[in-house]
N, C-alpha and C positions, 0 to 999 in steps of 0.2 A: 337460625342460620349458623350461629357460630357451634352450635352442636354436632351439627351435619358435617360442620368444617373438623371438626373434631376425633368424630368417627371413621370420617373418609382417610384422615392422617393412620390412623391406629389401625385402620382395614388395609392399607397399603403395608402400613410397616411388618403387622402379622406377613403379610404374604411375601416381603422380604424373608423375616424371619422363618420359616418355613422354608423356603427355596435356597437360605447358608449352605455352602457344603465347606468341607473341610479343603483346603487352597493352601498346597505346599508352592515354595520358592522356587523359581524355575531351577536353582542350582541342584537342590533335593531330587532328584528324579532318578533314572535306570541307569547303573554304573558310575553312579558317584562316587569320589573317593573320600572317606572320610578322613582325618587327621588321627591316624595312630598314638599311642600312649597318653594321650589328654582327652578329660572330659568330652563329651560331644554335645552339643545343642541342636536337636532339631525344635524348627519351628513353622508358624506358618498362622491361619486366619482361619476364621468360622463363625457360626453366629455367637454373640454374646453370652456369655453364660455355657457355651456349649460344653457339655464333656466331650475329652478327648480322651481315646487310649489307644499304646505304642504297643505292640510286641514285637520284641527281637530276641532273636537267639532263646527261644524258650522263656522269656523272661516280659512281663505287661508293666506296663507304667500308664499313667493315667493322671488327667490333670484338668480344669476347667478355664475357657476363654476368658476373659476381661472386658471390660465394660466396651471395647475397643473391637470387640473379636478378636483380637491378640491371644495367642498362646507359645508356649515353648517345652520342650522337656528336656532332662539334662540327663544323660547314658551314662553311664561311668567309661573308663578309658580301658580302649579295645586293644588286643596285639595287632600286628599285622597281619592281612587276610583275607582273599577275597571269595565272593558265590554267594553272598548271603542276602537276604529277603527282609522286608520290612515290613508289617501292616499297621495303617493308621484310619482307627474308626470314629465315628462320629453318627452325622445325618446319611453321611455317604461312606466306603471306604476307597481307599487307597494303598495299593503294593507296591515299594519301589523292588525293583530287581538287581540282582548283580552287584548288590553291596561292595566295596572294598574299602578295609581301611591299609593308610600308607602312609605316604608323605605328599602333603600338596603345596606347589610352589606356586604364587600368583605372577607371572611374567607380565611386564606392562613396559608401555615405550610407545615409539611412533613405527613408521612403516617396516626399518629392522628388523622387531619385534611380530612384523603382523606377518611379513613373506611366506608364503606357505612353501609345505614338500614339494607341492603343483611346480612353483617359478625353479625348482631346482633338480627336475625331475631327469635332464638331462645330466648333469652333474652326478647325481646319486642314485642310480637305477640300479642297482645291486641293493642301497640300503634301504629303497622303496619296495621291492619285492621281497625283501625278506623281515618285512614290517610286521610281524606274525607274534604280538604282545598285547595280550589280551589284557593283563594289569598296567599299560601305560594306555592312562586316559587324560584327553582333553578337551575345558569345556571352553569354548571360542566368545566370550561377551561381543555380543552385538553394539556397532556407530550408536551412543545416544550422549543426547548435553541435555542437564539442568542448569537455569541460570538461580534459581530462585533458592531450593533445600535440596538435604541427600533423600535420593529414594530408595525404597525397601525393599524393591524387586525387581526383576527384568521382565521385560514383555517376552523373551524366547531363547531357546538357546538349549543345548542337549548336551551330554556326555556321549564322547566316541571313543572306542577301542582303537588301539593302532592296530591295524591293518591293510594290505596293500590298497585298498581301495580308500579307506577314510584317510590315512595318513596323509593324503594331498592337501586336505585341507587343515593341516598340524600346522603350526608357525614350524621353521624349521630348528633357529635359532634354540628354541623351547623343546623339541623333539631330540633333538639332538642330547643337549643336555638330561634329558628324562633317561632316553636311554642307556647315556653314561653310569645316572645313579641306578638303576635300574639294573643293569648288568652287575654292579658290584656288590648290591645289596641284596637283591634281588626281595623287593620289598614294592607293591605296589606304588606308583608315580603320579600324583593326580597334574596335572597344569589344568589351569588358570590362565585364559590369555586374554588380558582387558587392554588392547593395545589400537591406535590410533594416527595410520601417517599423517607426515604433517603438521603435527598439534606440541605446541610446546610445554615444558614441564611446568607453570604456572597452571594450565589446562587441570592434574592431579593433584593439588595440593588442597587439602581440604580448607575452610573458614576458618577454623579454630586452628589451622596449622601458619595463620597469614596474623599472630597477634601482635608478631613486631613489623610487621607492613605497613603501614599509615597510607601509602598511598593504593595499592591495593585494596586496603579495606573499601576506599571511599569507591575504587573499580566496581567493588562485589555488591556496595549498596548502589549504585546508578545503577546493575542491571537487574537487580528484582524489582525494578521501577518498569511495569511495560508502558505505560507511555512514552518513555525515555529509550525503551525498545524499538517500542513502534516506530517513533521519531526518525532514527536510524535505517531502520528496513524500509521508510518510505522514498520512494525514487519518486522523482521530475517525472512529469510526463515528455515521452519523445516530441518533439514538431514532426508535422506532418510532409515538411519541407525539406526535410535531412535527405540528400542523396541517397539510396540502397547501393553497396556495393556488392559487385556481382564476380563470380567464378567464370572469365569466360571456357575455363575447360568444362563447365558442368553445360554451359548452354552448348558447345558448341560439340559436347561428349569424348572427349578427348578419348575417354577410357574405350569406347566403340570399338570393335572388329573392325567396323565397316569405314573409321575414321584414319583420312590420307594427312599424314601428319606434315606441315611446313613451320619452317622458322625455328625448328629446336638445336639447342647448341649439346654441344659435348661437357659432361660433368663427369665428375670420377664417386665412384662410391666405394665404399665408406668416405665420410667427406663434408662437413657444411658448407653450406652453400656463399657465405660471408667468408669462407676462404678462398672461393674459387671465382671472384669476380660479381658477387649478387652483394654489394655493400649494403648494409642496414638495412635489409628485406627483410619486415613481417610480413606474414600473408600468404597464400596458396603456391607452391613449386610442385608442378606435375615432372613424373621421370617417366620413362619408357625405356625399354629393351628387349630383342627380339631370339630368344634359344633355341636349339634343335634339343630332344630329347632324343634318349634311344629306343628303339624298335619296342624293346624290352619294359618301358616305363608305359606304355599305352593302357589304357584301362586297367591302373592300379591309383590308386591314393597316393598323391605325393607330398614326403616333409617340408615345405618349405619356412627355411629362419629368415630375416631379414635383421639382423642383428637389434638394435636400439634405434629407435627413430624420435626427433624432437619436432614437434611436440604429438600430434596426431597425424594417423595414415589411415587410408583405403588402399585396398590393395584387392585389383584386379587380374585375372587372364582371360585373356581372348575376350576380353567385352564381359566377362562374369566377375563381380566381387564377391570373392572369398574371407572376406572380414575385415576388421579394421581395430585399431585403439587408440582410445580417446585424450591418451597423455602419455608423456615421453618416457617414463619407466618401466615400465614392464619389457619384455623380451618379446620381439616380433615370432611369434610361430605359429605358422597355418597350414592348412591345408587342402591342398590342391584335390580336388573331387576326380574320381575315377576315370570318370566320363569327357573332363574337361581339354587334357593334352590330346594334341592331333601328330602326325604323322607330318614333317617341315618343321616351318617358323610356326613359336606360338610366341604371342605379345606378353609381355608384364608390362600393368602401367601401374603408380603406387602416384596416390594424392595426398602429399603433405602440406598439413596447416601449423603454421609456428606462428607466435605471435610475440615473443620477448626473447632477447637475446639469440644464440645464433641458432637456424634450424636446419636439418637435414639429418644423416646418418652417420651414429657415434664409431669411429674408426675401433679397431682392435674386439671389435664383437662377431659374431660366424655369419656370416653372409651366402647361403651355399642353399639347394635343395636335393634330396635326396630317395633314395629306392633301390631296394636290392642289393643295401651295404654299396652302391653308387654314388657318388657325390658329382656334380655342375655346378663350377665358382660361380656365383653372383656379383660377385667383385668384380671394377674394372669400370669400365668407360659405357656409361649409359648418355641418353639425352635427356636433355630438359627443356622446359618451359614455364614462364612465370603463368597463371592464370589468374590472381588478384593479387595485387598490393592494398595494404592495411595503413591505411593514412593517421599520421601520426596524429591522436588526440591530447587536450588540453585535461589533464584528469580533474581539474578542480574544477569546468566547466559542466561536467555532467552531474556534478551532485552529491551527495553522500553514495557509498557503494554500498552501507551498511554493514551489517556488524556480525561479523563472521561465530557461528556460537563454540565450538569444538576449542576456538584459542583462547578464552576467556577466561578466569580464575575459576577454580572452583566446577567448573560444566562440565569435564568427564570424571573426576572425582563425584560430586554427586548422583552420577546415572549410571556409573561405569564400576566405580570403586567400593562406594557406600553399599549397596546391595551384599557384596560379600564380606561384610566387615561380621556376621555374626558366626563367620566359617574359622576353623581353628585351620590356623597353615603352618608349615615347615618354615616359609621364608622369602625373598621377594630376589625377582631378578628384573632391572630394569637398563633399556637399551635404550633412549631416547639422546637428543641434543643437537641435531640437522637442524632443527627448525629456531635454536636456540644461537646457534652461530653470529648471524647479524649484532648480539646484542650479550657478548658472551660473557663477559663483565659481572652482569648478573648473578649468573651460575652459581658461584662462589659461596651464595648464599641459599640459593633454591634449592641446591644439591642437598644440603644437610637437613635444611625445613623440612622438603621430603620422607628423608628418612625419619627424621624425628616425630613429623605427625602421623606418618603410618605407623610406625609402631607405638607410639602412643595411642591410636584408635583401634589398635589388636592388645594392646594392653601388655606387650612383654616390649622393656626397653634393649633387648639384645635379641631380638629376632634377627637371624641375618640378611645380609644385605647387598645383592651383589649387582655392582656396574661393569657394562660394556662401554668404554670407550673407544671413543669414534675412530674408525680407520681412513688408515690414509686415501686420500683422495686429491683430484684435481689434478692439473698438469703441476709436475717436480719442477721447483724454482733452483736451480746449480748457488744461485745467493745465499747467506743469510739474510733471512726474510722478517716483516711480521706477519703473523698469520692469526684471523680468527679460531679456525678449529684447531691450532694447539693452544688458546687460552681457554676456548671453550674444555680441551682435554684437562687443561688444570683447571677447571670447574671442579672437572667431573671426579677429580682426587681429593676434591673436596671433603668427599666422602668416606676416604682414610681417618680424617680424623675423629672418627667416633666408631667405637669398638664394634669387633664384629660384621666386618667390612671389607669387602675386596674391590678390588677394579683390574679386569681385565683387558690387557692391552693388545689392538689389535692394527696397530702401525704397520705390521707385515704381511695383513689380508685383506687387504682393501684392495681396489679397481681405480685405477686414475680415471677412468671415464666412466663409472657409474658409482652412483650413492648407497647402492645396493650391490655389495657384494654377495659372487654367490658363497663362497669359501663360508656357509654355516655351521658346517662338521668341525672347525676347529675352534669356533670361538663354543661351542655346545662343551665340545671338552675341554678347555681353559675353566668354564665357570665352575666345568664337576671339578675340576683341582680343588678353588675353593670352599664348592658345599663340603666334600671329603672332609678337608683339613677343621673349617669353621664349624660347618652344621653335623660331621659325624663324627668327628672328632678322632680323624687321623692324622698326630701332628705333625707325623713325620714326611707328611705331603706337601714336595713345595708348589705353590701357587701361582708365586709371582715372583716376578724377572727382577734384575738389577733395582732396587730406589735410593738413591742419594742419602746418604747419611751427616757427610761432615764435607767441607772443603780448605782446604790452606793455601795459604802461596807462599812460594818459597823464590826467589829471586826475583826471575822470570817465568815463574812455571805454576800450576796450580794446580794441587792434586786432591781428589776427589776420593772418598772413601764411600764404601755401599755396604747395603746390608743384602738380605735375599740373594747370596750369588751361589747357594749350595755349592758343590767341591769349587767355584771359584767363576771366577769373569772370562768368558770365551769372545773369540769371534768366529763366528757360525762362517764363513768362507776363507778365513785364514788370514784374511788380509788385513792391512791399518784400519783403526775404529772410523768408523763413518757421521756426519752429521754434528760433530761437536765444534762449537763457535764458540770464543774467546774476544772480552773487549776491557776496555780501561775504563774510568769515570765517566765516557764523552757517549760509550753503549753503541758504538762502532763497530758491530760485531765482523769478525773474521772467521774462516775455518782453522781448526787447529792441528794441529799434529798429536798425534797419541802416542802414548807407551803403556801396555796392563804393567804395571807394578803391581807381581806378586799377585796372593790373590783374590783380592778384594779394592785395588786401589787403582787410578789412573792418571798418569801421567799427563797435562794438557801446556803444549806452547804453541807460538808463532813468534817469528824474529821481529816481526814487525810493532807485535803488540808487548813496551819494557816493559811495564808495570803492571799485568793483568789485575784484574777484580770481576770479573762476571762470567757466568757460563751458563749456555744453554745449548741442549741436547735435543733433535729432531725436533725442533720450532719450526717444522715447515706443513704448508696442510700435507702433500706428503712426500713424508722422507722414506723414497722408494729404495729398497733394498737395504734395509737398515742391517748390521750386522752384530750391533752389540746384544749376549746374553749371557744369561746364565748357564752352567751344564748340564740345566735339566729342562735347556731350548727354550725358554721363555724370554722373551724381550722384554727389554726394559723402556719406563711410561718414558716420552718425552718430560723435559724439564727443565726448570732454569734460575738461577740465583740471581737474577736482576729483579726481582719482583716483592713486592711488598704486601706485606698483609695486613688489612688495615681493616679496623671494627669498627663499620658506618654508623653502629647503635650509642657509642659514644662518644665521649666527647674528644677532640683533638683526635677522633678514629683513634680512638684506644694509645695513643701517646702521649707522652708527660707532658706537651706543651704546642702551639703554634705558631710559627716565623712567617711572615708575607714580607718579602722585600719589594717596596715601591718605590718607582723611579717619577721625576717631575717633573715638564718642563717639554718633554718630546729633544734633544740635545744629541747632537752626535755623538756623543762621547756614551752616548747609551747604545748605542748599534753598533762601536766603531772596541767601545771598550767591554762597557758588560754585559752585552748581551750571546760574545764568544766565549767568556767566562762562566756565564751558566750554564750554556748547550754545552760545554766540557764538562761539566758535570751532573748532566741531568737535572737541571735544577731550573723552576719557570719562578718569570716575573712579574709584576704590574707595572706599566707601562702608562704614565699619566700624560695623553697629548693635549699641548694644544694647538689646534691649527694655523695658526699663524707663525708660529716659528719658523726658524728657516730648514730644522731637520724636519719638523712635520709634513711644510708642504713640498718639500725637495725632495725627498727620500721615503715615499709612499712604498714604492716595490721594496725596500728593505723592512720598513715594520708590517709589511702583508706576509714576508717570509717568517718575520719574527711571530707574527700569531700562528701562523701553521705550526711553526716549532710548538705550542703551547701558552708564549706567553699571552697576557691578559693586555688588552690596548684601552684604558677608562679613560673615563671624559675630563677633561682640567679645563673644559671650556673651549672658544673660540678663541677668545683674546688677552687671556690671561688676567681679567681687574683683578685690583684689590684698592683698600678702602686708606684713600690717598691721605684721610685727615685722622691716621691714628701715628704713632710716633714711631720713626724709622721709615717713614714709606713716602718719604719726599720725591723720589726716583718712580714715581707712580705718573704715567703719562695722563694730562686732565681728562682724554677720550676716554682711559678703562679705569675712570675714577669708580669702583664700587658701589660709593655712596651718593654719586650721584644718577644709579643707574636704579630705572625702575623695576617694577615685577617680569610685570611682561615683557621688558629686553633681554631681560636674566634669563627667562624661560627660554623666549626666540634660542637665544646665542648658545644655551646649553643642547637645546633639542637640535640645532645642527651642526654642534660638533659633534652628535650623534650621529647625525646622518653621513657627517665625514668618515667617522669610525667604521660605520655600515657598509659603506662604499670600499673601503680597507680589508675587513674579516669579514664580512658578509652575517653579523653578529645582532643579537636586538638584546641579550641580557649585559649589565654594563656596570662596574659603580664607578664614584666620583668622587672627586679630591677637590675642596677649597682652596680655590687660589688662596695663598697666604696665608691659607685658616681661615678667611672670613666669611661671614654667611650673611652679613644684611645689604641688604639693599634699600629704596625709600620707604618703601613699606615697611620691612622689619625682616625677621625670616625670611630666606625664601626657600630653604631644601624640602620643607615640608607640602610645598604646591609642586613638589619634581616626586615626589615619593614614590609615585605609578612607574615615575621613569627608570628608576635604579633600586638597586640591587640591597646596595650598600653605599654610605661615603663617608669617606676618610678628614676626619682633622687633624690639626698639627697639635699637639698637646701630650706630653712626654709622662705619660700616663698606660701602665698595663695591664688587666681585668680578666678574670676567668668568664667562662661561657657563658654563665647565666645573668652576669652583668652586662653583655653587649648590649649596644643601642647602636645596630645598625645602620641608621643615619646620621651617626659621630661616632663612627672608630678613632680612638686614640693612634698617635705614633710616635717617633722620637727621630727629631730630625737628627741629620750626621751633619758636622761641619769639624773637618780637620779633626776626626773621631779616630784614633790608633783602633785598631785591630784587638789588643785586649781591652779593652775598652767596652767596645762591640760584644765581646767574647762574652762577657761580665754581663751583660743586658740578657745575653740569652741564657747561660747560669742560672741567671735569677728567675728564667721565665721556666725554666724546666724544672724549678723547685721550688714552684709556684704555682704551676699548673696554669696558666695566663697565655695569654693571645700578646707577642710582641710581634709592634707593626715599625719597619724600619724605613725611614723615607733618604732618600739619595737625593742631590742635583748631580754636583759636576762629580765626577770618579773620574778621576786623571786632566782634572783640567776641564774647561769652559763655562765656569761657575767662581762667582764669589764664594759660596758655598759648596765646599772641595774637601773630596775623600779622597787619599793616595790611591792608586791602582790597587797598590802591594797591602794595602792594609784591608782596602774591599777584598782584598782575592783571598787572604788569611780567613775571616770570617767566611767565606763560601767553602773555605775546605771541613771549616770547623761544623758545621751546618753539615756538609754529606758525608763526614766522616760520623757525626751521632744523628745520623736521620734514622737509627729506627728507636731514637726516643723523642724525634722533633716530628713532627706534623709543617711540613713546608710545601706550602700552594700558593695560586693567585689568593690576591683578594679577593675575586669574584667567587672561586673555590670555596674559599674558608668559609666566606658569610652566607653561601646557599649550605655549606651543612653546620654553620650555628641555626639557622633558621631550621633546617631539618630538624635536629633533638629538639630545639626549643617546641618547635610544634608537638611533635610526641611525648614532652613530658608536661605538658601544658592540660590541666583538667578539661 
């Protein structure tokens, strides 16, 4: 039997092996572009053992698979050139056609990046018919996620010529720019478009590019885990009992010719419907409106736009639907059929489903249809009707929703990216960070790992490298603001700091009311400035607009030096610099007034603000009609001198040292005195309450403000014991005798000054401060049975330790009592050239404490602290000790 088994294996495999053919890489195929002046690799599969041989250009190469069916061969490096022909023989052969070699650029990002010629085809009808570039080719990688490895190949996907017909499905962003270098060089253009909406930049970063991640890593091992998959993707079953909710327009046909409509009110289009009376409506709004056409439009095909609509639409006439789409982005445009318009009224009815946030139709988009160079406004006053409302649900009630794969570490990097890592490129352009907003913080860091591990898995560390940042978008706030997507923008500058690197700003082409601008043509030619200048090395191309160089202040005024302003600093409409804010220590920003000094430098005041110290330049999501550039029209990135840059991977984030100032006792003289002392300077505190005091339980709404500010609110207990029979603690009331309180009162009374805390910040991470310093109770210890509970906790003991001596559940401190200012000064001295964690404990600061620090002497030390904070490391407690715990975990075997 086991013979039979044997043969039957070895008769199957033969007939594998016999049936190998030679299996090039979907990238390898008709009109590829090769990478000019370097080496070339083609490669590809076959059976084991098999010979292969290459002829090009007159010339055979020849080489055998591996144990693997693996093969490769290696071309020597071509001029630039296209028409040429390839065959590869084996079991079978293969010719590819249409050879070019050039320059090929892998464009990658989210939806941006994906837009095609199609969505912009109205905007650039000149530059889509005259698409006639037979050497600008693009090969489109097809939606795919691995959670598990990188793979080797694509399942599909082709090389196209531009031309009026394929060029629609070009990204445009990518065409654009192709044809820039393309014109100038005239040197075939290959793109590469592996781009993905919606997907954040964590999505491309490969495994080996996440080796200072710790927490990531442990993301990337839970999901090559599929039961842990599964887990995720498995939903509740529905009850059988759940109401269905119903469209009464579908039942009752609203959209019908034949339907006599009652009850619909008057709405305005363009328009959401949460502006005009439908408060916090999710769920179905039918419109209707009733046009004459002319004589003339009868039995012809009509354009109809319907600008942007949130979230999905159908869109009917006269009882016939003419299409519909299924999410709020794209550009409504249909088409009305021949046959369809009559002679009178013809109906439009359009069925909108929104389900978050507000729905209807995005205003400043074209509303109109058209024929015979004739337009009929669609704009204006139509009716409405609700047909379902979407009853608000409990999202934690239905279950897990499961685990989205496209967002994941690593999932389009290995399906998307890896596949063309054995291809020789020119350089990368990526457009991504919409989806990255929410959480923009990050960036900071993923921006550079990006570049870093992509060019480390093409093996040249100065391949270039070019970023589009984000344009302006959203409704213009006239304030100074804070805004995610200008932190997200200085992410995305993150990328300046490693050679070989542009970022193209596009603050002055963006859409307030769409995320998707169509304006592609000028960001395509912003990026050729810097392939020119970086990748082909003309230096004399400027690329980019105004960037900050130096800043001083001089009285009341603070002038700002730039580099990149070629013959100097303009304003593009003549008038005062726009968008520039000025503030003092307290970060109170204001607008300022400008003056160009000369030409490279700018003038910033406000009478308001003596002493300035901070500036930031279009920190708004968008600052619409920015005017500041350079002479060669490029604007310059938003930006701002209030920010800090600080290195999460070590210790004190890359400063000499760390300060926590903790306060004790919950005391007015902490809301009344310092805690307007730090928010004047930016500076947050720990806040040790305990509930029975009389500021704790009096004055809730001012420490609820105070955590909004930042600071940290930790537990000091209920009732403040300490341990009445040690010496000096005769003033210990016998209730909160420490020593004679048990475990489990310890715990009770700690875990619900937690719950008081809770009720306050709405918070569950916390540390905690020993009353008095002491920690026993009958039993002996007790922070070691709270450990789950906290974070970290503080003792009083005037002792300071670098990082890797913390012991988180006994931080040292140095209490103050009648402590001068240098004094203070002198503690943190030592702590900066020492490299040590000083932790400062407070009661009274101006009074209501035996234990009393002058105002003026606390306020000396706080200047002293924000005037060298970018060699001090100054956070809560809670702060410090979740990133001691942070290194300590990553350097931890």
């Amino acid at each position: 039997m086991k013979i039979i088994k044997v043969f039957l294996l070895l008769f199957f495999f033969g007939i594998i092996q016999l049936k190998a053919q030679i299996r090039l890489p979907k990238l390898i195929s008709d009109n590829i572009v090769l990478q000019r002046d370097q080496p070339i690799k083609v490669w590809g599969w076959a059976s084991p053992k098999e010979k292969i041989s290459l002829t090009f250009n007159k010339k055979d190469y020849k080489t055998t698979t591996n144990d693997d069916g693996k093969w490769e061969i290696q071309l020597p490096a071509q001029l630039a050139g296209s028409g040429f022909d390839m065959l590869l023989k084996g079991k079978n052969e293969i010719t590819i056609k249409n050879i070019a070699f050039g320059d090929v650029w892998l464009c990658s990002g989210q939806s941006n990046m994906v837009i095609p010629m199609e969505r912009v085809k109205e905007k650039y009808p000149d530059d889509i018919a005259s698409a006639n570039y037979p050497d600008i080719r693009n090969f489109f990688v097809q939606t795919l996620t691995d959670l598990n490895a990188p793979k080797d190949d694509l399942p599909q996907g082709e090389w196209k010529t531009a031309n009026p017909k394929d060029i629609l499905t070009f990204g445009a962003v990518s065409y654009f720019f192709a044809r820039e270098i393309y014109e100038k060089y005239k040197v075939p253009i290959g793109i590469i478009n592996s781009s993905v909406g919606g997907t954040p930049i964590e999505a491309w970063i490969s495994e080996g590019g996440y080796k200072n991640f710790a927490d990531i890593q442990k993301t990337i091992a839970k999901n090559k885990d599929t039961a842990y998959i599964n887990s995720l993707n498995r939903r509740p079953a529905v009850s059988s009992n759940k109401p269905i909710l119903r469209d009464l327009g579908m039942i009752e046909h609203w959209e019908s010719a034949d339907y006599q409509p009652k009850g619909w009110r008057n709405i305005n289009i363009p328009g959401f419907w949460e502006d005009q009376g439908l408060k916090d409506l999710n769920g179905v709004v039918w419109f209707r409106r009733e046009f004459e056409v002319p004589q003339s439009w009868l039995g012809k095909a009509i354009k109809l736009y319907m600008g942007r609509i949130v979230d999905a639409d159908e869109m009917y006439v006269n009882g016939k639907k003419i299409g519909n789409i299924t999410y709020q982005y794209p550009p409504r445009r249909y088409e009305i059929p021949a046959d369809l318009l009559k002679a009178g009224k013809n109906t439009f009815v359009i069925r909108v489903t929104n389900t978050a946030g507000k729905g209807g139709f995005v205003p400043d988009k074209p509303y109109f249809m058209t024929s015979n160079g004739e337009q009929i406004d669609l704009k204006g006053t139509w009716q409405y009707k609700v047909g379902e409302v979407y009853q608000p649900t409990n999202a934690g009630a239905s279950g897990n929703g499961g685990i989205v794969f496209q967002n994941q570490p690593t999932a389009l990097f290995n399906a998307m990216i890896a596949p063309v890592l054995p291809m020789k490129i020119k350089g990368f352009v990526w457009y991504q960070g919409e989806s990255n907003v929410g959480s923009p913080e990050a960036y900071d860091t993923f921006m550079p790992a990006l570049i870093n591990d992509w060019r480390s898995l093409w093996h040249d560390a100065n391949l270039p490298f070019f970023v589009v940042q984000l344009a302006n978008f959203q409704e213009v706030n006239y304030t100074p603001t804070e805004s995610n997507i200008a932190r997200l923008r200085e992410g995305q500058n993150q990328a300046l700091k490693l050679p070989n690197t542009a970022v193209t700003v596009t603050i002055d082409l963006g859409e307030w009311n769409d995320i998707h601008p169509l304006n592609k043509k000028d960001i395509g030619k912003r990026l050729a400035l810097s392939a020119r200048n970086l990748a082909y090395n003309e230096k004399s191309v400027v690329f980019s607009g105004p960037t900050l160089k130096s800043q001083s202040i001089e009285n009341d005024k603070i002038i700002l030096s730039f580099d990149n302003v070629a013959e100097g600093i303009t304003s593009k409409d003549g008038e005062d610099l726009r968008w520039f804010a000025i503030a003092d220590y307290d970060k109170k920003f204001v607008w300022a007034k400008t003056r160009i000094v000369g030409k490279d430098k700018i003038e910033l005041w406000n009478e308001s603000v003596k002493t300035p110290k901070y500036v930031r330049y279009a920190w708004q999501d968008n600052p619409e009609d920015v005017n500041f550039y350079n002479s060669t029209n490029l604007p310059a990135s938003p930006f701002r001198t209030d920010a800090e840059n600080l290195d999460e991977t070590k210790a004190w984030k890359g400063k000499k040292c760390a300060v926590v100032l903790t306060y004790d006792d919950a005391l007015n003289v902490h809301l009344d005195n310092v805690i307007p002392a730090l928010d004047s300077l930016s500076l947050k505190g720990t806040f040790y309450l305990t509930a029975s005091s009389d500021a704790g339980s009096k004055r809730i709404n001012h420490w609820r403000k105070a955590a909004l500010n930042g600071h940290e609110l930790g537990n000091h207990t209920l009732y403040h014991p300490c341990d009445a029979t040690l010496p000096g603690m005769s003033w210990v009331k016998p209730e909160y005798d420490l020593s004679k309180y048990s475990l489990k009162r310890m715990q009770d009374e700690v875990r619900m000054c937690n719950a008081y805390l809770k009720s306050i910040d709405g918070k569950d991470k916390r540390t905690f401060a020993f009353t008095c310093g002491h920690k026993k109770v009958i039993e002996g210890e007790f922070m070691q049975s709270l450990a789950n509970d906290f974070v970290a906790a503080r003792a009083v003991r005037s002792e300071m330790h670098n990082l890797e001596e913390q012991n988180l559940l006994d931080v040292d401190c140095y209490s103050m009592e009648g402590t001068t200012a240098e004094q203070m000064i002198a503690l943190v001295k030592q702590a900066q050239v020492s490299g040590k964690l000083l932790v400062f404990l407070f009661h009274g600061v101006g009074g209501e404490h035996g234990l009393n620090v002058a105002k003026e002497e606390h306020s000396k030390l706080l200047h002293y602290l924000k005037e060298n904070e970018k060699e001090i490391y100054i956070d809560t407690m809670l702060n410090v000790a979740e990133h001691i715990k942070a290194i300590k975990t990553k350097t931890q075997p």
